[in-house]
C-alpha positions as CSV (number, residue, x, y, z in Angstrom):
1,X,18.5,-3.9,39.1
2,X,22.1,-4.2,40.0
3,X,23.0,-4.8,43.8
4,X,19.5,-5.8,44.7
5,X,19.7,-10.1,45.7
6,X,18.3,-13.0,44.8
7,X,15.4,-13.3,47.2
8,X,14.3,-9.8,46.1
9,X,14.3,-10.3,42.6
10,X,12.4,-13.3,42.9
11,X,10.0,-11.4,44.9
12,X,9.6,-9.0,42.7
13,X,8.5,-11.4,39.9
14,X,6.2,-12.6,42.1
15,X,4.6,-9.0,43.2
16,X,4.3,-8.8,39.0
17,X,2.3,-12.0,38.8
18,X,0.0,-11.1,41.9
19,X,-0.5,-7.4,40.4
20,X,-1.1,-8.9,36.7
21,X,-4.0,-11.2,38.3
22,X,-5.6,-8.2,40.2
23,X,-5.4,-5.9,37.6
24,X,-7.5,-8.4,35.2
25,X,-9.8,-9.6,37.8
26,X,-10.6,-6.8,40.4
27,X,-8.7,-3.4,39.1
28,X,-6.9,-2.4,41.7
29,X,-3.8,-5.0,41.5
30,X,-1.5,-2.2,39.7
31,X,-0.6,-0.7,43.0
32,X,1.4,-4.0,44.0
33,X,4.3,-3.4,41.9
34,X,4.9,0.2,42.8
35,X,4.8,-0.5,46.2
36,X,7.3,-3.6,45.7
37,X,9.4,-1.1,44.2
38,X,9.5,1.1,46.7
39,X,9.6,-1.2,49.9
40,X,12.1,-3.6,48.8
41,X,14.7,-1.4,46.4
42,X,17.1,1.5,46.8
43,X,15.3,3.5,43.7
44,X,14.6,7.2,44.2
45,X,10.8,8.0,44.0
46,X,10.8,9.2,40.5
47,X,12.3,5.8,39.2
48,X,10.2,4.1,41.4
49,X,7.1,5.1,39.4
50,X,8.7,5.6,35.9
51,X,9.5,1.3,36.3
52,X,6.5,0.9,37.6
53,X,4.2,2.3,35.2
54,X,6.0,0.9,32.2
55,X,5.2,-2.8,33.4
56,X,1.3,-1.8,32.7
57,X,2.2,-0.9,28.8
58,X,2.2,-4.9,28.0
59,X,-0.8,-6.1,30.5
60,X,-2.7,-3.0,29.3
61,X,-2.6,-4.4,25.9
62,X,-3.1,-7.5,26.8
63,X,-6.4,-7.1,28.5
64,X,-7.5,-5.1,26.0
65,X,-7.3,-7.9,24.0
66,X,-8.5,-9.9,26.6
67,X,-11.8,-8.0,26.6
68,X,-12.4,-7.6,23.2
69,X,-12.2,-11.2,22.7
70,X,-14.8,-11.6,25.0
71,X,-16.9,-9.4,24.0
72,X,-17.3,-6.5,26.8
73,X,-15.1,-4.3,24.3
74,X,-17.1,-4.7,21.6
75,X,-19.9,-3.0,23.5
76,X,-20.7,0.3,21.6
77,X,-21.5,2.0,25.6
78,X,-18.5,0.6,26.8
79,X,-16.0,1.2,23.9
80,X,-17.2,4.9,24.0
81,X,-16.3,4.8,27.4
82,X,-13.1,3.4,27.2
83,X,-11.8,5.8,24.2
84,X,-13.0,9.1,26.5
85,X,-10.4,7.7,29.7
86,X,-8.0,6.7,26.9
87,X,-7.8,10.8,25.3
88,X,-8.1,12.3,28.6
89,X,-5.1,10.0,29.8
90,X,-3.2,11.6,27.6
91,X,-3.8,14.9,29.2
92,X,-4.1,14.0,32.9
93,X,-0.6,11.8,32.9
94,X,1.8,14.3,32.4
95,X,1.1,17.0,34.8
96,X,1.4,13.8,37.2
97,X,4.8,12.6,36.4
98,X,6.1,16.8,36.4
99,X,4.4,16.7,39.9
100,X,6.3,13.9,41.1
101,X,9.9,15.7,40.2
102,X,9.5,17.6,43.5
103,X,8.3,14.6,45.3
104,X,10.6,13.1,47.8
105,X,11.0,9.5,48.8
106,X,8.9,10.1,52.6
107,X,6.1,12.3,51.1
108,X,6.0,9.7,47.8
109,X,5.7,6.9,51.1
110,X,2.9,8.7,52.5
111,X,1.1,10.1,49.5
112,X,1.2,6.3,48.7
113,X,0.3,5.0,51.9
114,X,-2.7,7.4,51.6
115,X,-3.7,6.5,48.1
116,X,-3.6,2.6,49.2
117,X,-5.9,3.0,52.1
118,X,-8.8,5.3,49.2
119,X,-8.2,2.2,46.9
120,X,-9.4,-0.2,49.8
121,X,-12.2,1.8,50.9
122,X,-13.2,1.9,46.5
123,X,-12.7,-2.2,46.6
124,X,-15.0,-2.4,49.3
125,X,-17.3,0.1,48.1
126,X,-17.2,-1.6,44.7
127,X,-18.0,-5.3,46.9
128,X,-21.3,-3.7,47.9
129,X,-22.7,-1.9,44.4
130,X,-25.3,-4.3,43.2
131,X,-27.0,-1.6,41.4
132,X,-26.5,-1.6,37.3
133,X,-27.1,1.0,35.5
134,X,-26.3,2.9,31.5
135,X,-22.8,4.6,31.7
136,X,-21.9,7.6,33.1
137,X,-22.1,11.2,30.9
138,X,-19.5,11.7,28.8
139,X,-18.2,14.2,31.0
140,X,-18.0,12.4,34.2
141,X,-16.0,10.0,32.5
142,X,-13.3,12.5,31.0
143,X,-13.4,13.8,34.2
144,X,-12.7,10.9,35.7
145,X,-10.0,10.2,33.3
146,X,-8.3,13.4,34.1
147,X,-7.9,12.6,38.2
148,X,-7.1,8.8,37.2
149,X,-4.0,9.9,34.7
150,X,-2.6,12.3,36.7
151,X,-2.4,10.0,40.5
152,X,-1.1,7.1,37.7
153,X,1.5,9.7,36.1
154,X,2.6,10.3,39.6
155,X,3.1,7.2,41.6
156,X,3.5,5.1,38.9
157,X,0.2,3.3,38.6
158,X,-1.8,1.4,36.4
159,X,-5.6,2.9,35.3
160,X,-7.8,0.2,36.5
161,X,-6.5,0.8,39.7
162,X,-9.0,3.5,40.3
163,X,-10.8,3.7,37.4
164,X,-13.0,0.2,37.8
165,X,-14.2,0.6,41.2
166,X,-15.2,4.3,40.4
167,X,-16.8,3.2,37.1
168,X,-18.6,-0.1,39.0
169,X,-19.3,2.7,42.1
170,X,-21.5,4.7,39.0
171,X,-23.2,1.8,38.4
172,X,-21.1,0.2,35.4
173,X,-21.1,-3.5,34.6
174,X,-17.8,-5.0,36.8
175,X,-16.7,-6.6,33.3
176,X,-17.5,-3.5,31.2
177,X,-15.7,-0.9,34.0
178,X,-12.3,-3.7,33.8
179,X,-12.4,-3.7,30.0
180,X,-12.5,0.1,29.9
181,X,-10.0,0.7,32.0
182,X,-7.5,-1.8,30.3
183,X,-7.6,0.6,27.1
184,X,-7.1,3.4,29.2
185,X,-4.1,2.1,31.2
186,X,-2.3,1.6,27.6
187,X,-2.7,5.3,27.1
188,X,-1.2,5.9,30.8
189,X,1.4,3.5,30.8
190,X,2.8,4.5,27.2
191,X,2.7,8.6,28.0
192,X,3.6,8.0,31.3
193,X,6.8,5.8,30.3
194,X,7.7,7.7,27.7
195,X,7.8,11.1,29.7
196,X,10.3,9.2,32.8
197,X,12.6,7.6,30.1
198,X,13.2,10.8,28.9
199,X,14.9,11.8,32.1
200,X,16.4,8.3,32.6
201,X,13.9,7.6,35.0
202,X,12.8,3.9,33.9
203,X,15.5,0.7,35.2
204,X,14.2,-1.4,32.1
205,X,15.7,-4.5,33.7
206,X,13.1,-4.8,36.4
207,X,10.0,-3.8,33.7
208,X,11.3,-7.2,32.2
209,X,12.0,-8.4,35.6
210,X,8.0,-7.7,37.1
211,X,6.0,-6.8,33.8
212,X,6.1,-10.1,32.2
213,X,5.0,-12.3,35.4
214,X,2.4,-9.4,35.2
215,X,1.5,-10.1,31.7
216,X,0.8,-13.6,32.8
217,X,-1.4,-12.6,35.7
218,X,-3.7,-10.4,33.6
219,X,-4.1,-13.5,31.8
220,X,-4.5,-15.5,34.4
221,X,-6.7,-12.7,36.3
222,X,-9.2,-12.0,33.3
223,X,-9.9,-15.6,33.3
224,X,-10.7,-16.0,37.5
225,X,-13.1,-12.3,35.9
226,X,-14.8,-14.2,34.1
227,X,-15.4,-17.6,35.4
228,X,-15.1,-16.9,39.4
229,X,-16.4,-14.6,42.3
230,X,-13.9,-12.2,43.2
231,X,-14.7,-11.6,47.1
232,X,-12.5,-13.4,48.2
233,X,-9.8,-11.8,46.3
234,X,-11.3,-8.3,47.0
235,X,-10.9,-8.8,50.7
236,X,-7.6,-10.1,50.6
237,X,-6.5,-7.1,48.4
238,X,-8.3,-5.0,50.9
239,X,-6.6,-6.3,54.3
240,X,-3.0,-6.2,52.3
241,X,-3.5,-3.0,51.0
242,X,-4.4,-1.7,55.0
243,X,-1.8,-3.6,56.4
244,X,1.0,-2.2,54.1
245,X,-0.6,1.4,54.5
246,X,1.2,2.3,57.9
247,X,4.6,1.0,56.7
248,X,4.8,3.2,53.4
249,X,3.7,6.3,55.7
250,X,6.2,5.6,58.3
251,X,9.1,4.3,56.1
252,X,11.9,6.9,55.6
């Protein structure tokens, strides 16, 4: 956190906040603060995602709590669910964050660039599955929960990032695919963080700096979940997350 101004810190809080909302609301907000991270600070790739991921340890807790409050948790479908991403995070993660050792910063840019512009295309799929149906097999989900932990192990991102429009794309409930995947992004976030710190790959100023705005905006965003439409917000997350894709590719 040292050297970096003012303006950017403040910025940074701000990217938490915004990320904490989409994560709650639509899934895919956890991408915000690893691209903050690596647009606006000096950091080298691997402490880029090692920060990054362990801001999603406190607003993975907190909308799991969220969810079991209101109820979508205590599904018996959807907790089941939920624990299957959870135990295959733990195995999917760390091949992810090894990966990322032999990353550098340009191919981290454009590996991120690329997995920006697949989450826009999943948030607009998502906008446009109307059909509901039982959860997937058990298989499809540990599946899923192998790809999802090892692309969060190695940029740095949270679970619902991919995991909710993939579960709402396979016909989960919106609400049931965002409370799963808060559960699972505890898993990711605590493996994941654990494995950077060991290497001293984790500035635990700006966790402070962008997780707890982010706390606040899963708060914030499981409430706008809840009570609002999100299409609005989708297509705002969509159009940002296209705009910012040629600039990660094409940043040095």
């Amino acid at each position: 956190m040292e050297g970096l101004s003012a303006g950017v810190l403040t910025l940074l809080a701000l990217i938490g906040l915004v990320g904490g909302i989409g994560v709650a609301a639509v899934g895919p907000g956890g991408v915000l603060p690893t691209i903050g991270l690596f647009v606006l600070t000096p950091l080298a790739p691997a402490t880029v995602a090692g920060t990054a991921i362990a801001t999603n340890i406190g607003t993975g807790v907190a909308g799991t709590v969220a969810y079991t409050i209101s109820g979508q948790l205590r599904d018996r479908a959807t907790r089941r669910t939920a624990w299957i991403l959870a135990a295959t995070a733990v195995l999917g993660t760390p091949p992810g964050v090894l990966v990322n050792a032999h990353v550098s910063k340009r191919l981290f840019g454009i590996l991120l660039a690329a997995f920006v512009v697949v989450v826009a295309f999943l948030v607009w799929l998502r906008g446009r599955t109307t059909r509901v149906a039982a959860h997937p097999r058990d298989a499809v989900v540990a599946g899923l929960g192998l790809v999802v932990g090892a692309a969060s192990g190695l940029l740095g991102l949270g679970g619902p990032l991919l995991t909710v429009p993939l579960l709402v794309a396979l016909g989960v409930d919106a609400l049931q695919a965002l409370a799963a995947a808060q559960a699972q992004s505890v898993v990711i976030a605590t493996v994941g963080t654990i494995a950077y710190a060991v290497s001293g790959r984790v500035d635990w100023g700006l966790v402070l700096l962008i997780g707890l705005p982010e706390l606040a905006g899963v708060l914030l965003g499981w409430r706008i979940a809840r009570a609002l439409p999100t299409r609005t917000l989708r297509l705002v997350l969509i159009v940002v997350l296209l705009a910012l894709a040629p600039y990660l590719a094409l940043r040095s």
